[in-house]
N, C-alpha and C positions, 0 to 999 in steps of 0.2 A: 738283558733287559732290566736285570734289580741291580747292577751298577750305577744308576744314577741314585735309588734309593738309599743301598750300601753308601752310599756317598756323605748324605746328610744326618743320617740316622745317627747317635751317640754310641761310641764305640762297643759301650757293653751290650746294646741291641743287637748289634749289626754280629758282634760274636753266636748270640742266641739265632738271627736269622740262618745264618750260614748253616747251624746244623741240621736246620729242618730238610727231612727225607724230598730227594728232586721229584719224585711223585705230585708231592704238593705243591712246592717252590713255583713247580712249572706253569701251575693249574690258577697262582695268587691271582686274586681280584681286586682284594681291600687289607691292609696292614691297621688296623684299630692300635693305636697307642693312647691308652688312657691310663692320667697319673695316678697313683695308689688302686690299679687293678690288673687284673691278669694282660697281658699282650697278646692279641688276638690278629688271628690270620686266618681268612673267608677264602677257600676255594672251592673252585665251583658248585657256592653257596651255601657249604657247608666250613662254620668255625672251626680252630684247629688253634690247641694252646698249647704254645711251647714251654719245656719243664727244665731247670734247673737239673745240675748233676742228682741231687738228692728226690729228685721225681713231683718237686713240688711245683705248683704252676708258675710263671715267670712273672713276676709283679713289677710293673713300671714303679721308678721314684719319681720325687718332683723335681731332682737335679736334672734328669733326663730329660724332663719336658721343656723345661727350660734352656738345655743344653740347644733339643731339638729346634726346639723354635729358634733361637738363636741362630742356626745356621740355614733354616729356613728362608730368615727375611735378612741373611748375607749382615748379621750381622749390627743392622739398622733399622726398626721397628718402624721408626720414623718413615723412613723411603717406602715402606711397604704398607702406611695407611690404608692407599685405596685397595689394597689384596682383604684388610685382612675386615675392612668393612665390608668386603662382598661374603667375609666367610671363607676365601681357602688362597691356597697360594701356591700359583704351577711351578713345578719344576723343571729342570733340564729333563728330557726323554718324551716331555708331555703329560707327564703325571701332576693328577691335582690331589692337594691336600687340604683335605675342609677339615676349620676349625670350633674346633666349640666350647665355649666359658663365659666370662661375666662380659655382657653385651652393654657399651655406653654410650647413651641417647642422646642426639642435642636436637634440643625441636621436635620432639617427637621421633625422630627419624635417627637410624643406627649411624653411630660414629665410629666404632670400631670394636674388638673383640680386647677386652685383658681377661689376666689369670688366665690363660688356655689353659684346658684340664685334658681336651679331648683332639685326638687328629687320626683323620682317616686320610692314610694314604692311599688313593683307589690307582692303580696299574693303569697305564692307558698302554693298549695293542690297537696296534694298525691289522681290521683284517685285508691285504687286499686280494680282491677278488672276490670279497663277498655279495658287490649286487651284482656280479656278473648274469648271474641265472635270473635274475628278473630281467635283465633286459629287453624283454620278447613282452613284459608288462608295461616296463615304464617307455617303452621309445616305439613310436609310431608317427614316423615321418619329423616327428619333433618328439623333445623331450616332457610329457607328459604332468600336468600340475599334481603333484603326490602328495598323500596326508599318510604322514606312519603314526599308526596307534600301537601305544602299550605300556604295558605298567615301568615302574621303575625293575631296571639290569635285565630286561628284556632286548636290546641292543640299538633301542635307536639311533646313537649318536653314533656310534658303530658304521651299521648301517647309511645313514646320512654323510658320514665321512668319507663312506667308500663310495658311494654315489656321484658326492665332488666328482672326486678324482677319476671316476669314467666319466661323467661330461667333459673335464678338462679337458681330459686324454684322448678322448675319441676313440673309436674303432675301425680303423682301416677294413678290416674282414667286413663286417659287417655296412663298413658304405655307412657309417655315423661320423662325422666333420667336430674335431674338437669344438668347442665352446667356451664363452667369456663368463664364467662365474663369479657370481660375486656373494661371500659366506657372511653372513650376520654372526658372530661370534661372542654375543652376550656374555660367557661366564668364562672361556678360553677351554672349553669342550670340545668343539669339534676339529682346532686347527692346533690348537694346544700350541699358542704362540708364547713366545720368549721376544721381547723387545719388537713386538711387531713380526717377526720373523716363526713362520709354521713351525714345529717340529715333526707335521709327519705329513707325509709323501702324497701331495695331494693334486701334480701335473700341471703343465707349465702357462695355465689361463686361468689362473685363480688370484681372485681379491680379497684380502679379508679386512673387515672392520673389528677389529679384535676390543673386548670389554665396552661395546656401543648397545646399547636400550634397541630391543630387535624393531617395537616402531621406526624410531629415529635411523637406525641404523637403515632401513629398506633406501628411506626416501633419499636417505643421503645418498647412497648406493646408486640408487637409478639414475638422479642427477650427475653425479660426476663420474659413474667409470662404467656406465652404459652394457650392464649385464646382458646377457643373452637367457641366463638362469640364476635366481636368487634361491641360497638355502640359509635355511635357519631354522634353528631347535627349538622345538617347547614352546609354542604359541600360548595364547589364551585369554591376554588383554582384551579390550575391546579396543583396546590402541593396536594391537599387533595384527586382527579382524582388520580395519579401517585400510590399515598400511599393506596386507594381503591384496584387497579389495586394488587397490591403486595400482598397485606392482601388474593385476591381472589386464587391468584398463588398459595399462600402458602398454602392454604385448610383452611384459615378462614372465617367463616361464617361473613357478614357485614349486620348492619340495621344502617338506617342513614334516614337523613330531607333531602329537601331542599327547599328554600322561592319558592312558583309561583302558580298559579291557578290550571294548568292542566299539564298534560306531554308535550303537547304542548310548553309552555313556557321551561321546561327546557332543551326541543330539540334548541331551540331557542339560547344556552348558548354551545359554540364550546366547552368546558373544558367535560361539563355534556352530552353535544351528544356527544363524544366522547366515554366517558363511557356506556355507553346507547349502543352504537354498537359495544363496546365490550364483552356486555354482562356478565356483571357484577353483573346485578339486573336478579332476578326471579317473582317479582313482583313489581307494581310501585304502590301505594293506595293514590287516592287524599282527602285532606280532607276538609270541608268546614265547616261553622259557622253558627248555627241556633240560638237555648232558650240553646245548652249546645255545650262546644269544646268538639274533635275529635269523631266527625259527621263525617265517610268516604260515598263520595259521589260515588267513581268511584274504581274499581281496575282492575289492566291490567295486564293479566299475559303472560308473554312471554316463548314461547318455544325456547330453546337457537341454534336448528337445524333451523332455521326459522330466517327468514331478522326479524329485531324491526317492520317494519310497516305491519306484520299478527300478532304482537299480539294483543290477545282478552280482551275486556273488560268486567267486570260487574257490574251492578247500583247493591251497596248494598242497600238494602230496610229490612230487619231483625234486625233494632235496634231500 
């Protein structure tokens, strides 16, 4: 899984990577390469600094960062404009690298990243099989309109990925009929495409609009390739609300994120109560962060004949 990483990395890193104990290697989330400071490695949410023969901590230079990058955007800074205006830049395996340094405006509005000082390599793992065990929540004769709540590295897009890929996939056992999916894939999170093409294993009736504006992206979606289920991450426009709204009109099924603890906070947010009492969602499942992501803690199912504040909740305890 860290060969595509070992791939890019400058070789004195990828030296330092290697020694670190498989304990942790196994467990990486995030590789923090920041220039003139220690090199940092987040597993399972806890930091971890690798040291030098002489037990000092490992200090990135600024040849490396520059090495790094360079091999990042293959080379050609130019052709990777629109990556590194969004902020990161996917790799081979699916992994995104978000960059952070001197930011330059034209019109008000970001042009692109120089001087990179800062890069988070964050791991992308396919889990599959992870919404398997909700199944018996989200599929009742059809596949159910979902809202996953939860803070950030709580596993939504995780989760959300694995979801695709059993709509796609279908379940024979179970008497569920694949499905035409179509992914809204705003920042290249959940398909983690390379030239339009997925990198990870997502069944054989999936669409994706890869780096498209998740509004824009829906309406285009419905019009030309006639979803059966739309997913996409991280709502909270009133453009992305509107574009929801429509998708529902039109008879497509919606699963989708949004950042917050509890349903609470997203009533909280006029764009998301707004949708919320329109009844939009069929179920709302929070998620929270233990020893592994998407832990769902709560889920609220509402009955659409009924004001939002009778629907019921229930503490999942079954996983």
């Amino acid at each position: 899984m860290l060969d595509d990483i070992l791939a890019v990395v400058p070789e004195s890193i990828r030296v330092v990577l290697r020694q670190i104990p498989a304990a942790i290697i196994n467990d990486v989330e995030e590789i923090r390469i920041r220039i003139a400071r220690p090199l940092e490695v987040v597993a399972r949410g806890k930091p971890f600094y690798p040291t030098n023969d002489d037990g000092s901590m490992y200090i990135v230079q600024p040849k490396e960062g520059q090495l790094l990058l360079s091999q990042l955007s293959q080379h050609s800074l130019y052709a990777f404009e629109e990556e590194l205006k969004k902020g990161f830049i996917t790799i081979h395996g699916g992994h995104r690298v978000g960059l952070a340094g001197k930011v330059i405006l034209e019109r008000g509005e970001v042009k692109t990243i120089r001087d990179v000082s800062s890069f988070n390599i964050r791991i992308a793992r396919q889990s599959i099989g992870m919404a398997d065990r909700l199944i018996h929540y989200l599929f009742e004769n059809r596949w159910l309109n979902t809202l996953f709540i939860g803070p950030p590295q709580t596993g939504k897009t995780t989760i959300l990925r694995d979801v695709a890929r059993l709509i796609s996939e279908g379940d024979e056992k179970r008497g569920i009929a694949p499905l035409k999916v179509g992914i809204i894939d705003e920042r290249s999170e959940i398909c983690a495409s390379m030239r339009g093409v997925p990198q990870h294993q997502l069944g054989p009736r999936i669409d994706v609009l890869d780096g498209c504006p998740k509004a824009e992206g829906m309406m285009m979606m419905i019009r030309s390739m006639s979803p059966d289920v739309l997913i996409v991450d991280e709502i909270g426009r009133v453009e992305d609300v509107l574009a929801v709204q429509e998708a529902v009109h039109a008879g497509v099924g919606v699963i989708t994120t949004v950042h917050g603890h509890t349903i609470d906070d997203v009533l909280k947010r006029p764009a998301l109560k707004e949708l919320m009492q329109f009844g939009a969602f069929d179920l709302a499942i929070e998620l929270t962060r233990t020893t592994r992501p998407g832990v769902v803690k709560k889920i609220h199912t509402f009955n659409k004949r009924e004001k939002l504040s009778s629907s019921k909740a229930a503490v999942v305890r079954d996983q």
